[in-house]
N, C-alpha and C positions, 0 to 999 in steps of 0.2 A: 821583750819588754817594751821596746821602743813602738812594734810592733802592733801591737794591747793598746796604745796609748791614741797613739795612730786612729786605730778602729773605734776607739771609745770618744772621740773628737768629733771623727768624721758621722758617727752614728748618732750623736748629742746634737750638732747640727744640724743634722736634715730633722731629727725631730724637734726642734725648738723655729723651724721655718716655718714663717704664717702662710706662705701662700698657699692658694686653694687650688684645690687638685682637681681635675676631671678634663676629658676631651677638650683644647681649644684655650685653657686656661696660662695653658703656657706660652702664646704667642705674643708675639708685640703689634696684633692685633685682632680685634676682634670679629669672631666668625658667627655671631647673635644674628645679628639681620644680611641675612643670602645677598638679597641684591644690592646692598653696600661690597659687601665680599664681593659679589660679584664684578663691580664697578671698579674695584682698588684691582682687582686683577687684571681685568682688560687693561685700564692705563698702565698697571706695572709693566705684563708683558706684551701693551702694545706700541708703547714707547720703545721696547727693548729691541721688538721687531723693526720698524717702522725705523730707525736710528741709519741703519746703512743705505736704506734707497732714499733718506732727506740728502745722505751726506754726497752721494751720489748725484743726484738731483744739482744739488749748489753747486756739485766740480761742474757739471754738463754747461749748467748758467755761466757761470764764472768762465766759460772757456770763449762761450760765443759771446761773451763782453769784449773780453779781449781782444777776438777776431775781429769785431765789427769796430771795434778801436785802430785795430790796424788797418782797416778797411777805408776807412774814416782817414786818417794820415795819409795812405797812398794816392785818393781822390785828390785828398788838399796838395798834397805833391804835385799830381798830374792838372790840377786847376793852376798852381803856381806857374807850371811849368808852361802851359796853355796860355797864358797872362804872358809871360812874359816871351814865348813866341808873336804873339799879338803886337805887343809893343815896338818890337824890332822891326 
């Protein structure tokens, strides 16, 4: 019974839905013009690609910042330390 009810719900449903049916109709976008399609795909998955060797990329940068900041401090050390042999 509950059954029947069920089925007669769910089958009223799908036939009282306006949307229109056929290949491509169901997507949350659309597949009418190729080389739009075509362009929304490369940036999807070339973004998607492309993600681990930017992130990549910044640690590599990021690291020889750093270095060349330590680099930079040891000089200024070794100039202070130069300076003030000098002075003596």
């Amino acid at each position: 019974m509950l059954g029947q009810a069920v089925r007669r719900f769910a089958t009223s449903a799908v036939r009282s839905s306006h949307y229109s049916e056929g290949p491509g109709k169901n997507l949350p976008f659309s597949v009418e013009n190729k080389w739009r399609l075509l362009g929304m795909m490369v940036v999807f998955f070339g973004s998607g690609f492309a993600f681990p060797f930017i992130v990549v990329r910044h640690q590599i940068l990021k690291k020889r910042v750093e270095e060349g900041g330590e680099k930079e401090q040891r000089r200024s050390g070794q100039e202070a330390t130069t300076n003030h042999q000098t002075q003596n």
